[in-house]
Backbone as ProteinMPNN parsed JSONL, in Angstrom:
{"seq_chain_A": "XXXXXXXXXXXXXXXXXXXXXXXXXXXXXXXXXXXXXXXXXXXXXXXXXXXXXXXXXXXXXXXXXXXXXXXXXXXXXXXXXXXXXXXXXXXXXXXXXXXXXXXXXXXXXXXXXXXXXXXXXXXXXXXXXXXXXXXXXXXXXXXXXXXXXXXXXXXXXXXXXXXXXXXXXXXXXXXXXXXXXXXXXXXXXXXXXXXXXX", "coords_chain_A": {"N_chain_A": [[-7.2, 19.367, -8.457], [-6.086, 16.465, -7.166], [-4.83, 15.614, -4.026], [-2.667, 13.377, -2.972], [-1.027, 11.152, -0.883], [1.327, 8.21, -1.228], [1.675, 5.278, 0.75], [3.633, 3.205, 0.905], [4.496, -0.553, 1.564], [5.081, -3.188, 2.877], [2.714, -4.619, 4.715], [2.291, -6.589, 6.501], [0.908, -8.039, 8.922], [-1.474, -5.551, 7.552], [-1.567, -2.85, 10.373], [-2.658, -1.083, 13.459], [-1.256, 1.259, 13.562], [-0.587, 1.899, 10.823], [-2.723, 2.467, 10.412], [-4.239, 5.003, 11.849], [-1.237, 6.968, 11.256], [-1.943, 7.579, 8.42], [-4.228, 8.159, 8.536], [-3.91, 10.389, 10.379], [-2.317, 12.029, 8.035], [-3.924, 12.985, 6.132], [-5.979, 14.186, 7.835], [-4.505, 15.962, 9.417], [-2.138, 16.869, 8.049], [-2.955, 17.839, 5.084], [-3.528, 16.336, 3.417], [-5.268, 14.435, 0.463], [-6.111, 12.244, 0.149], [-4.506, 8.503, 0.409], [-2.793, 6.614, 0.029], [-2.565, 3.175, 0.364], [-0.045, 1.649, -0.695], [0.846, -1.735, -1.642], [3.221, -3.62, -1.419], [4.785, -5.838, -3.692], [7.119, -7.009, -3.455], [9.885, -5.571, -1.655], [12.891, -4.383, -2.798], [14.52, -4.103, -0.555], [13.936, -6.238, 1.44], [13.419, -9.682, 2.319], [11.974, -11.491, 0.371], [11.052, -14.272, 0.74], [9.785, -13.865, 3.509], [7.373, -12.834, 3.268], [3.662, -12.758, 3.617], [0.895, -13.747, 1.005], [0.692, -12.052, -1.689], [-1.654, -10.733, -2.494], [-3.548, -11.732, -0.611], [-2.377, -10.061, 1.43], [-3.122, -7.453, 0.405], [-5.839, -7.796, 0.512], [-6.363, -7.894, 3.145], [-5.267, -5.111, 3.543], [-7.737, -3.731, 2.067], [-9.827, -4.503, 3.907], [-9.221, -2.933, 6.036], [-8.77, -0.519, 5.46], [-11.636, -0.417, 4.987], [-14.656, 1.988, 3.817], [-13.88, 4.175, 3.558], [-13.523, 7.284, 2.078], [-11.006, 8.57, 2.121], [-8.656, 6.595, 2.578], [-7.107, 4.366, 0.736], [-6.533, 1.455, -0.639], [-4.236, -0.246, -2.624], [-3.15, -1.956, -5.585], [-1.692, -1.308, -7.18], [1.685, -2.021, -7.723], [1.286, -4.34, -8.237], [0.935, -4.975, -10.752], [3.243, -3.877, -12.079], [6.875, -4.112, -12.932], [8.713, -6.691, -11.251], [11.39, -6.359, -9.266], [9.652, -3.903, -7.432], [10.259, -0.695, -7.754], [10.159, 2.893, -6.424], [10.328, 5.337, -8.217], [9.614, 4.397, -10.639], [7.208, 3.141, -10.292], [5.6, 5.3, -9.55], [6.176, 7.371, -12.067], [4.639, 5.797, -13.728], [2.178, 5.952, -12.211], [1.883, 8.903, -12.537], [0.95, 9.358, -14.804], [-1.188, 7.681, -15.469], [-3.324, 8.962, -13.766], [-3.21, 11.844, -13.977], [-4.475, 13.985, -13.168], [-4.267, 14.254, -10.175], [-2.03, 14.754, -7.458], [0.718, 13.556, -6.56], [2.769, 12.66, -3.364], [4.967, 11.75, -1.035], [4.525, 9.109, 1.36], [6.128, 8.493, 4.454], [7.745, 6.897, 7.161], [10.392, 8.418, 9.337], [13.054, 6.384, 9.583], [13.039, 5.61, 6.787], [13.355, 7.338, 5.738], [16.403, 7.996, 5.579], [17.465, 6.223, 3.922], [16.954, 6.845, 1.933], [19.587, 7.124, 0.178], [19.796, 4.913, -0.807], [18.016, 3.953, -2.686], [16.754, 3.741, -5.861], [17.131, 6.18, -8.144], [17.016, 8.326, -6.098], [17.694, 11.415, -5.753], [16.242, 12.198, -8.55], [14.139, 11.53, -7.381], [13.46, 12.764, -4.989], [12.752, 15.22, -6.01], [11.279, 15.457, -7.778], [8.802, 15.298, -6.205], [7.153, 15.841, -3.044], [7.97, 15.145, 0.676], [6.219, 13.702, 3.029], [6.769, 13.063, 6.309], [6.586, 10.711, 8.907], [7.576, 10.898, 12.273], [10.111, 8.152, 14.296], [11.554, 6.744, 16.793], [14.509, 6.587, 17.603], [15.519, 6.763, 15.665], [18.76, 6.906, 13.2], [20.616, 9.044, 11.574], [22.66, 7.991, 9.112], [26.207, 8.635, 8.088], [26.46, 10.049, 5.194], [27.711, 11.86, 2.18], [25.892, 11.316, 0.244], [23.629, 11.106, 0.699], [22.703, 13.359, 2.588], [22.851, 14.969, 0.161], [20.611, 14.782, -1.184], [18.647, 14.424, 0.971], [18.91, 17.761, 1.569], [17.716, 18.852, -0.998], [15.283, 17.88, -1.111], [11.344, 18.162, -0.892], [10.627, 18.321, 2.508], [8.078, 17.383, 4.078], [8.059, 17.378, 7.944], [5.988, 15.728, 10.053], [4.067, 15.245, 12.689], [2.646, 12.989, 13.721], [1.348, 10.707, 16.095], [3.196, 8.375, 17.844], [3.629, 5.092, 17.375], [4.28, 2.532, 18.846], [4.258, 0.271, 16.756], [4.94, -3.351, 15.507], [4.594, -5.008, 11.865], [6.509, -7.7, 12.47], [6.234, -7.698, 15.143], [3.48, -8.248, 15.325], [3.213, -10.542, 14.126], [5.41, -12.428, 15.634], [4.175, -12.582, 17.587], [1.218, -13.471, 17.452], [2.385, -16.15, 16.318], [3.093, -17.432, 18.809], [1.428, -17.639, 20.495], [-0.483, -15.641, 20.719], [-3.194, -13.388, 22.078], [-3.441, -11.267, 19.513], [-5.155, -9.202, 18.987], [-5.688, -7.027, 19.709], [-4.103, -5.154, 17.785], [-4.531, -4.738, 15.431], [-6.856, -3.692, 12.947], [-10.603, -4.439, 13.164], [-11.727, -6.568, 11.506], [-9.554, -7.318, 9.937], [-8.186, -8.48, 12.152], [-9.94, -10.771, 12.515], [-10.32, -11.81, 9.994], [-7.581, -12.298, 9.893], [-7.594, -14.458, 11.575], [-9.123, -16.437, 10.654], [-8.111, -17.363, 8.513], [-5.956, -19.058, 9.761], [-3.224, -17.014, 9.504], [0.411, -16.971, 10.112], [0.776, -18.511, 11.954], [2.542, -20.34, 12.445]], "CA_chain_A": [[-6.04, 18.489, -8.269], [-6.391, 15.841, -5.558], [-3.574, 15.642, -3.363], [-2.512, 12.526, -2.647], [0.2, 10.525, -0.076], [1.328, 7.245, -1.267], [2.078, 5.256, 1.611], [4.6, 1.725, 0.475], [4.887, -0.777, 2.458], [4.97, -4.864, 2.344], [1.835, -4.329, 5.121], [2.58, -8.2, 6.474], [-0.38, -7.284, 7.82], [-1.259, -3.92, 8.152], [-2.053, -2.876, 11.884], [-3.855, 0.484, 13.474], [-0.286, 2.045, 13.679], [-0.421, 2.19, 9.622], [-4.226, 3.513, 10.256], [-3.319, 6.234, 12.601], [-0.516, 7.654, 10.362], [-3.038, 7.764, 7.676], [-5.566, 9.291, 9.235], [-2.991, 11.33, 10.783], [-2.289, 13.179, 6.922], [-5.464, 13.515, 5.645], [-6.571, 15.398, 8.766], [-3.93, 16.915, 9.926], [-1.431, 17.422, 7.042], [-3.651, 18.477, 3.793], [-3.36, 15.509, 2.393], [-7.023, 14.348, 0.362], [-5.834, 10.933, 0.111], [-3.591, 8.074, 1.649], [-3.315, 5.044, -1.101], [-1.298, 1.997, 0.863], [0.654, 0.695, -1.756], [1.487, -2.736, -1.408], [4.671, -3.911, -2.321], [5.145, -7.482, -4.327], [8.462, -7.289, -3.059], [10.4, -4.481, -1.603], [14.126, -4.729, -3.144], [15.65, -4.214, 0.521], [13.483, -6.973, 2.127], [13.686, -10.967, 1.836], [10.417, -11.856, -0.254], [10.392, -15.213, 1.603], [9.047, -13.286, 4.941], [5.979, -12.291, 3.049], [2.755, -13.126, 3.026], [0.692, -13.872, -0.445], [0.147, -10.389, -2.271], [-3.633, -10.639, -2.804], [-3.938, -11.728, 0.645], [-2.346, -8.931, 2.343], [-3.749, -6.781, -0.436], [-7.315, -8.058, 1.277], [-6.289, -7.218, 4.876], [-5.624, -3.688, 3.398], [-9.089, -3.056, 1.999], [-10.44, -3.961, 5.051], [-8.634, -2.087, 7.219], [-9.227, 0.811, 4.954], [-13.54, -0.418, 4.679], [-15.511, 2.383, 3.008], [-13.37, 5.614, 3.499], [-13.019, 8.278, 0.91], [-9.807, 9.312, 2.038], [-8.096, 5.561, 2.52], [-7.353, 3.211, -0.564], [-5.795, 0.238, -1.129], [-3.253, 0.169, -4.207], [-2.307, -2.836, -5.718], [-0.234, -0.821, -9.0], [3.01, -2.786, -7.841], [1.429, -5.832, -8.671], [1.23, -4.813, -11.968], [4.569, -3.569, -12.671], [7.915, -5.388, -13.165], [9.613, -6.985, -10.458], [11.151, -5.967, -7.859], [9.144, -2.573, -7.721], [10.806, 0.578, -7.623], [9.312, 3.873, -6.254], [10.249, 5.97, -9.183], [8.833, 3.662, -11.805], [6.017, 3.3, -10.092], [5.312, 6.962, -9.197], [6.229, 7.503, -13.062], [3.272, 5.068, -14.522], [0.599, 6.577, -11.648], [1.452, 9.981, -13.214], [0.366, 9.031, -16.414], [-2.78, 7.125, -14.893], [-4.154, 10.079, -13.045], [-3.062, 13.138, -14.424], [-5.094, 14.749, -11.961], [-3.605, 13.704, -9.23], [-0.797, 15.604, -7.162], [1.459, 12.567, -5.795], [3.779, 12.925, -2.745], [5.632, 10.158, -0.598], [4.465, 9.141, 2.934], [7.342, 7.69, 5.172], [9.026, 6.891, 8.399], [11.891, 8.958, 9.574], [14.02, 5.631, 9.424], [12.705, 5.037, 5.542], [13.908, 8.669, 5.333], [17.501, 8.06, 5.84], [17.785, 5.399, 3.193], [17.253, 7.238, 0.573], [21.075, 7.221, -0.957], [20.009, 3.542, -1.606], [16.984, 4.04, -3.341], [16.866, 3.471, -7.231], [16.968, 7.424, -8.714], [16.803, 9.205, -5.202], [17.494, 12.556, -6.251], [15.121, 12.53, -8.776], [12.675, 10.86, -6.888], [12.872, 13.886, -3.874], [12.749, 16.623, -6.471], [9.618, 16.001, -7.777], [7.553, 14.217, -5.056], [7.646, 15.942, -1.862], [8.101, 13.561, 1.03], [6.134, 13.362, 4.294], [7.677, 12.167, 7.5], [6.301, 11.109, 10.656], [8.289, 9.903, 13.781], [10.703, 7.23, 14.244], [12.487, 6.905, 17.795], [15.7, 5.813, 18.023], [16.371, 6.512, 14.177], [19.731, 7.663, 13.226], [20.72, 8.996, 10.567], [24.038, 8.265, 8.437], [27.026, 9.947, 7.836], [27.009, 10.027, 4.117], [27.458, 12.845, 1.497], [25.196, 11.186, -1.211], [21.925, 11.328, 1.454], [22.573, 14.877, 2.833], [22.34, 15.84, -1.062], [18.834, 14.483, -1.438], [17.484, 15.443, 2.021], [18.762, 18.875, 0.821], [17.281, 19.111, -2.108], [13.901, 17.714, -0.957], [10.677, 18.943, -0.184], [9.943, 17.025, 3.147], [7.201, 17.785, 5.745], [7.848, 16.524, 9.256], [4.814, 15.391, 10.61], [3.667, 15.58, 14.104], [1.863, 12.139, 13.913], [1.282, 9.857, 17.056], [4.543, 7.191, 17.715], [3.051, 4.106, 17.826], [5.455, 1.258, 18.48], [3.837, -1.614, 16.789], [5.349, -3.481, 14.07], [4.396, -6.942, 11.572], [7.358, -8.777, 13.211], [5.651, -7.97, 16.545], [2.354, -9.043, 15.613], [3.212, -12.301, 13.492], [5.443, -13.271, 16.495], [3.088, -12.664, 18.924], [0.922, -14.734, 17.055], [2.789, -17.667, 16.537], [3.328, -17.293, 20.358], [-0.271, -17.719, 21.302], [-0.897, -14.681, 21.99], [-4.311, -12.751, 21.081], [-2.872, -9.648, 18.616], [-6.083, -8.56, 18.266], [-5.922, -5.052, 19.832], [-3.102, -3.84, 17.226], [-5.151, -4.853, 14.377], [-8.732, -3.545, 12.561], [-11.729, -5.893, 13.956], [-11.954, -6.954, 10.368], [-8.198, -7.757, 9.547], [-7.725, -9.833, 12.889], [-11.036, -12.132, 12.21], [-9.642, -12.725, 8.881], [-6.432, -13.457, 10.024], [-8.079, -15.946, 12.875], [-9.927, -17.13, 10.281], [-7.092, -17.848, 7.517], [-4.635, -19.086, 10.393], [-2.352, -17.022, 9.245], [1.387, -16.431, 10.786], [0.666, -19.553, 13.543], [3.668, -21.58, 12.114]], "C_chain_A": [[-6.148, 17.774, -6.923], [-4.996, 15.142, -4.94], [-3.356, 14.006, -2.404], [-0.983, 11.254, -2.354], [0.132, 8.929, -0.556], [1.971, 6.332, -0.255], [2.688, 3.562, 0.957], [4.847, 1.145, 1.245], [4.579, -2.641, 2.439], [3.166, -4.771, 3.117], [1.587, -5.999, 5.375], [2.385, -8.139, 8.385], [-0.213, -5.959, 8.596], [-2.224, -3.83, 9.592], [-2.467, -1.216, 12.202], [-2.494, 1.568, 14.097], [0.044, 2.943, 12.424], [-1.586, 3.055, 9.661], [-4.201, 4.878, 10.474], [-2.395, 7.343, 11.802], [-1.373, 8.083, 9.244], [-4.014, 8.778, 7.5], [-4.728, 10.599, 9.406], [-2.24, 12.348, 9.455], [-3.212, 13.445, 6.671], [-5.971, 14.732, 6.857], [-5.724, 16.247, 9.301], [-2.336, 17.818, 9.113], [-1.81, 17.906, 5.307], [-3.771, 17.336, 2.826], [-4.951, 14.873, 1.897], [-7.194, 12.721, 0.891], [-5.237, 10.212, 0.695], [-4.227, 6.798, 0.978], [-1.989, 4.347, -0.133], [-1.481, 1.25, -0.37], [1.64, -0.471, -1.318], [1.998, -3.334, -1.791], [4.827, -5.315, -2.655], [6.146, -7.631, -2.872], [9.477, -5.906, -3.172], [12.399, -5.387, -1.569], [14.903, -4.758, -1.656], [14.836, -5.318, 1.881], [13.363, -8.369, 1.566], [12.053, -11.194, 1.271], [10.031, -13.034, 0.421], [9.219, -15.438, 2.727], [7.418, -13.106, 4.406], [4.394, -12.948, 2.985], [1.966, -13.136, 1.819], [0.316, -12.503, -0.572], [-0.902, -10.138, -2.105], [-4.094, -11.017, -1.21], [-3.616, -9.934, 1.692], [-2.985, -7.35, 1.44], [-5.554, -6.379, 0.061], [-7.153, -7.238, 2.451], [-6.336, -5.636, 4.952], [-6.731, -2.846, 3.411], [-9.864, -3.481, 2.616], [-10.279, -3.246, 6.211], [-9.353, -0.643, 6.687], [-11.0, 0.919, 4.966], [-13.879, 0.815, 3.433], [-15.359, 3.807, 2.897], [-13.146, 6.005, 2.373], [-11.554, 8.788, 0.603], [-8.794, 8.132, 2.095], [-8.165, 4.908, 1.486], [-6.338, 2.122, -0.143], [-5.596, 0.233, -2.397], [-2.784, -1.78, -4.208], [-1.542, -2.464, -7.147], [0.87, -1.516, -8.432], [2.853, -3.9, -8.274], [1.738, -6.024, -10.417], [2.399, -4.666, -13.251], [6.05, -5.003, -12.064], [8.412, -5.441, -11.814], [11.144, -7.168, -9.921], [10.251, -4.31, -8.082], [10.056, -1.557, -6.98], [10.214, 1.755, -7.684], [9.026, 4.466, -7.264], [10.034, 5.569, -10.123], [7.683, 3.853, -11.346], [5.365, 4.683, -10.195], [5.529, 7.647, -11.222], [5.247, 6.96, -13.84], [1.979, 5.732, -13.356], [0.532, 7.938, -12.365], [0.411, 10.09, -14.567], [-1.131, 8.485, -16.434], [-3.601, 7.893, -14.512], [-3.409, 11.461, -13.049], [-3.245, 14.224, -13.564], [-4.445, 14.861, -10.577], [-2.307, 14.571, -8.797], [-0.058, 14.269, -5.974], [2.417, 13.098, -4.601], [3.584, 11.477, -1.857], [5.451, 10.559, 0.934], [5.577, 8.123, 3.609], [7.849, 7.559, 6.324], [10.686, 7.821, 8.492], [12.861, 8.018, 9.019], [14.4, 5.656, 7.948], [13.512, 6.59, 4.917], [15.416, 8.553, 4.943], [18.076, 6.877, 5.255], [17.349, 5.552, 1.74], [17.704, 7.188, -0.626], [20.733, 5.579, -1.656], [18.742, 3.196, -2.461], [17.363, 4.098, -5.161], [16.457, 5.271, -7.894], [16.264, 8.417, -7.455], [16.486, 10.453, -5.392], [16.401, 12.981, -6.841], [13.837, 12.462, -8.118], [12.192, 12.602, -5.802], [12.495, 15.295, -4.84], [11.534, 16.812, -7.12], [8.535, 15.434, -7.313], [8.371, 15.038, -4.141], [7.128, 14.913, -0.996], [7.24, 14.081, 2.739], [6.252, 12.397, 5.226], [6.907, 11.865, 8.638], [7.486, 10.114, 11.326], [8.653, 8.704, 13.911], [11.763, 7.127, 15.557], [13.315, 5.814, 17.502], [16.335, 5.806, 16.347], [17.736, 7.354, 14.023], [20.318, 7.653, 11.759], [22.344, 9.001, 10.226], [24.771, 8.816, 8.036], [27.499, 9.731, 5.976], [26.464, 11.469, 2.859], [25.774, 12.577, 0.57], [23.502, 11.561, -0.549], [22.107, 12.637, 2.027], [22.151, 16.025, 1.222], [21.328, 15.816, -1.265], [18.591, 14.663, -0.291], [17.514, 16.858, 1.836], [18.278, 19.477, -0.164], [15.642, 18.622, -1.905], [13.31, 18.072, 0.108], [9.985, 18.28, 1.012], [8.536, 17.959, 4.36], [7.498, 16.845, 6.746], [6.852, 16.694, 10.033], [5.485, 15.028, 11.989], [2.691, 14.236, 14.865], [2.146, 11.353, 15.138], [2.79, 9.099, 16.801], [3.868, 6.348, 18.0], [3.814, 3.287, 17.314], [4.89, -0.067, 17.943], [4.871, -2.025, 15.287], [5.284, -5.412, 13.021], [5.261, -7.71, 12.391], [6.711, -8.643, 14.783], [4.465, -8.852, 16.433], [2.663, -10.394, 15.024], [3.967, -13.541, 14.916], [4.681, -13.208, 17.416], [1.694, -14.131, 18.344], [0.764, -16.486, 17.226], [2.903, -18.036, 17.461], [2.016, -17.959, 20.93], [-0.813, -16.75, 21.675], [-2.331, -13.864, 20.814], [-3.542, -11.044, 20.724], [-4.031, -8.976, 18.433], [-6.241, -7.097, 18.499], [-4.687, -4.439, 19.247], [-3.362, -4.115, 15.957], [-6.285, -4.709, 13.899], [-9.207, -5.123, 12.912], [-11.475, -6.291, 12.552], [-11.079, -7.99, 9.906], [-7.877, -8.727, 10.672], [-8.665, -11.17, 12.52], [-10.425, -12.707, 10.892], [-8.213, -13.372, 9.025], [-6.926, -14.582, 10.821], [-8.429, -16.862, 11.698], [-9.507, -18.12, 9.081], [-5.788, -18.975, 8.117], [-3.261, -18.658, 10.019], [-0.898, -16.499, 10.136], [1.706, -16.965, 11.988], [1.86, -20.767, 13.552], [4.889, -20.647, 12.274]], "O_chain_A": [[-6.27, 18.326, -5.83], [-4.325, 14.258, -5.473], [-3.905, 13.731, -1.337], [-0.238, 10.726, -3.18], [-0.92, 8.322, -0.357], [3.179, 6.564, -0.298], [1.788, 2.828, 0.55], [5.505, 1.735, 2.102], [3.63, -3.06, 1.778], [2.262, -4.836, 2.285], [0.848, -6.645, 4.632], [3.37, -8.176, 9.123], [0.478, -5.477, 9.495], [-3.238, -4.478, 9.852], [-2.554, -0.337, 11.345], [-2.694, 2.472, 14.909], [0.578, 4.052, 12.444], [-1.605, 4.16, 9.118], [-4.156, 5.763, 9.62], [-2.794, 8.505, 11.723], [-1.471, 9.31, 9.234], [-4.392, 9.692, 6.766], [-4.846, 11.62, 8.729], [-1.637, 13.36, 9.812], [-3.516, 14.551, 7.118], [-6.247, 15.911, 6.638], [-6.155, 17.334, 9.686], [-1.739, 18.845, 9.434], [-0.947, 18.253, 4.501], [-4.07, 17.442, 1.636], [-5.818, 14.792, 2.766], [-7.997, 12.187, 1.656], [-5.006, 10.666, 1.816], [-5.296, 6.2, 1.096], [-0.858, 4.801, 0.04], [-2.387, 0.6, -0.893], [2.767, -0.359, -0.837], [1.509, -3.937, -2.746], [5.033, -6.035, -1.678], [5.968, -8.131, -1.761], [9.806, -5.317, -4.202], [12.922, -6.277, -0.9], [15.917, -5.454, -1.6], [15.131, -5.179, 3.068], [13.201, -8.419, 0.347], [11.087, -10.98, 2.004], [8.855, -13.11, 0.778], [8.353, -16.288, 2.937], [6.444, -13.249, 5.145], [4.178, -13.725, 2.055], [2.416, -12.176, 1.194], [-0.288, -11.873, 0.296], [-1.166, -9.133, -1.446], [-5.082, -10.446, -0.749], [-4.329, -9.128, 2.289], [-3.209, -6.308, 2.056], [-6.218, -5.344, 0.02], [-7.682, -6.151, 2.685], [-6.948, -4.944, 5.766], [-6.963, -1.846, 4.09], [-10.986, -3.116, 2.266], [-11.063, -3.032, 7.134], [-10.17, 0.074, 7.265], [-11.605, 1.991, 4.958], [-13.457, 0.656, 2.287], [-16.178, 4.583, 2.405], [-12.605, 5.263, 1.553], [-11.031, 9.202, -0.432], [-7.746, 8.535, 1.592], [-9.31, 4.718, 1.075], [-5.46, 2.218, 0.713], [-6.418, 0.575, -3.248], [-2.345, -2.53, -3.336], [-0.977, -3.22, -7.938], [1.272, -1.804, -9.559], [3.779, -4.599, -8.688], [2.426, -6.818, -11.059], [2.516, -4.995, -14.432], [6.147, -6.014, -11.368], [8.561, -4.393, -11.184], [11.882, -8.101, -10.235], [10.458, -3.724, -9.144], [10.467, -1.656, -5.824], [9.665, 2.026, -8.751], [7.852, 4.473, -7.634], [10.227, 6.429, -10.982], [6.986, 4.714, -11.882], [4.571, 4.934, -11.102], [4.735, 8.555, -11.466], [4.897, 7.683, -14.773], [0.863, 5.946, -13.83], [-0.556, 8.3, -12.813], [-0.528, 10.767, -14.985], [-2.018, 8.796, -17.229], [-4.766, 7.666, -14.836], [-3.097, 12.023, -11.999], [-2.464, 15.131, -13.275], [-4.221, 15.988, -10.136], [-1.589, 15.051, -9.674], [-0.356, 14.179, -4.782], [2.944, 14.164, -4.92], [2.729, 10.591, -1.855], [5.831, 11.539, 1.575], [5.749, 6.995, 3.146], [8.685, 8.443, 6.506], [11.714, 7.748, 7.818], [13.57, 8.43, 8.102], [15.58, 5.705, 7.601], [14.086, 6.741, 3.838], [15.684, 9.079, 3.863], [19.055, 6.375, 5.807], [17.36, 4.786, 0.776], [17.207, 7.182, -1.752], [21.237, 5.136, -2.688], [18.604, 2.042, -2.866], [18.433, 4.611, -5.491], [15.25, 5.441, -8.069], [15.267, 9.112, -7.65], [15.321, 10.835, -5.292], [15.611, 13.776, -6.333], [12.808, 13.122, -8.264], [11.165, 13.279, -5.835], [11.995, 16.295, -4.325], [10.847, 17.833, -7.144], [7.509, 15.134, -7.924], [9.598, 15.141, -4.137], [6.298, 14.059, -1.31], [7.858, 14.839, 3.486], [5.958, 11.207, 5.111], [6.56, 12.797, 9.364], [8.02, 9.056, 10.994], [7.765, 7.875, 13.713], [12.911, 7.474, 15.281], [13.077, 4.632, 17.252], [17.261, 5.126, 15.907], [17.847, 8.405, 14.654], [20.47, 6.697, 10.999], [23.161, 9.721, 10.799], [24.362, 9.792, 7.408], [28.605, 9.353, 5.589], [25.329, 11.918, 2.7], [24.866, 13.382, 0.359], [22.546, 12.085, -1.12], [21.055, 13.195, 1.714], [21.581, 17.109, 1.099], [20.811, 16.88, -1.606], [17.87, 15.654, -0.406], [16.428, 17.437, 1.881], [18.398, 20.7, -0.242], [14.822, 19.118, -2.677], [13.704, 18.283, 1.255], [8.914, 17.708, 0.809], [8.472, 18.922, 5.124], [7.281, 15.645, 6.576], [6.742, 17.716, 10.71], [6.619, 14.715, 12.35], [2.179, 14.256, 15.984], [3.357, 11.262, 15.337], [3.421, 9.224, 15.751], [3.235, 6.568, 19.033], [4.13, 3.083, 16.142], [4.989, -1.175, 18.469], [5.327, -1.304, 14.4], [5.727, -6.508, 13.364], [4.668, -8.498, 13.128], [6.782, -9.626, 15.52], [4.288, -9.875, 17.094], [2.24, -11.373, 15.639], [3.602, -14.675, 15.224], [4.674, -14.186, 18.164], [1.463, -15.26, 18.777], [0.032, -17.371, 17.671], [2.876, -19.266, 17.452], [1.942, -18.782, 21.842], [-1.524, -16.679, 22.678], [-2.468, -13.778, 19.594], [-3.259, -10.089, 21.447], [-3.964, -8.042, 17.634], [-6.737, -6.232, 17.777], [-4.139, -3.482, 19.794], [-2.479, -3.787, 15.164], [-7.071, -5.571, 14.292], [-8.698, -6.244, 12.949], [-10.246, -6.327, 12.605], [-11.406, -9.127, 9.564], [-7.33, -9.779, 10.343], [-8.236, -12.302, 12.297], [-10.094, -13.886, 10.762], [-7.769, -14.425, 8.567], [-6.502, -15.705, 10.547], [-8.039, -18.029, 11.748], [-10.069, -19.146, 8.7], [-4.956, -19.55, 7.416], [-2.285, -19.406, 10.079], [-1.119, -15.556, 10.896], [2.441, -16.5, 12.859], [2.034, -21.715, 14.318], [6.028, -21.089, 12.124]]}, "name": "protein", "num_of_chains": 1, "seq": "XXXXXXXXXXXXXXXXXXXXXXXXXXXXXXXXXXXXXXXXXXXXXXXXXXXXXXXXXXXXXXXXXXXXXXXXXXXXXXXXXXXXXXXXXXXXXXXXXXXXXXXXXXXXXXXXXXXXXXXXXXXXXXXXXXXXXXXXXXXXXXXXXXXXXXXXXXXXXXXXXXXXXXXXXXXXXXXXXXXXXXXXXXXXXXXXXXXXXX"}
């Protein structure tokens, strides 16, 4: 059974904060795997902001290169729009049988749960690993204390690394060289696409 963290995330683009975390299960939380699943369109984010799917889909599998334990996922593209965890996570079962799924996440991503499309279920049979989120706070509501109670979470011990797309795209458009919070690979292609300079 190969144990494997799905990590969701628009990834607009992905930077060596997403790497890090990554890395940071596989080696240090049991995890075999560490598929970035990249989201069409995440229901609590404006789709406008995004860059093209297949593009940032690219930036992924080079960030990830030629690792065993890193993938690049594009199953959301596949499924209906807007994508929803527990659909999704419901058609990979069925795809890989084999496979032992659990959910990689941000503290913050933690504590938004109650607004998630079949929460409950979702924590009860996917356990959820966490790493580090300063300054997150969590809400005072019954419906999310029932599902963090009821689910199986690990809190990870992973690095804090403050970077985040809205930093690098404005930095960017700024003039500024982003290149040390992005794989050598993923900045040349962005240089090379101009993307995020408007």
């Amino acid at each position: 059974m190969i144990k494997v963290g799905l990590y969701f995330g628009s990834f607009n683009p992905v930077h060596i904060g997403h790497i890090v975390i990554a890395g940071y299960m596989t080696e240090f939380e049991g995890l075999d795997q560490v598929w970035f699943v990249v989201s069409p369109q995440n229901p609590l984010k404006k789709k406008e902001t995004l860059l093209d799917d297949y593009q940032r889909l690219y930036m992924v599998q080079l960030a990830a290169g030629v690792s065993d334990k890193l993938k690049a996922s594009d199953i959301e593209f596949r499924l209906p729009v807007p994508s929803y965890t527990i659909d999704t996570l419901a058609y990979l079962g069925e795809k890989f049988p084999d496979h032992k799924f659990c959910l990689v996440m941000g503290e913050d991503n933690l504590y938004t749960l109650h607004k998630w499309k079949n929460g409950m279920d979702l924590v009860k049979k996917y356990p959820v690993y966490v790493y580090p989120r300063p300054d997150t706070n969590r809400p005072a509501s019954p419906l999310l204390d029932q599902i963090l109670n009821a689910a199986e979470i690990h809190q990870s011990k992973a690095p804090i690394i403050e970077i985040s797309g809205t930093f690098i795209r404005n930095g960017i458009k700024h003039g500024k060289n982003m290149s040390y919070y992005v794989p050598e690979k993923v900045w040349k292609y962005i240089e090379e696409m101009h993307f995020y300079e408007k």
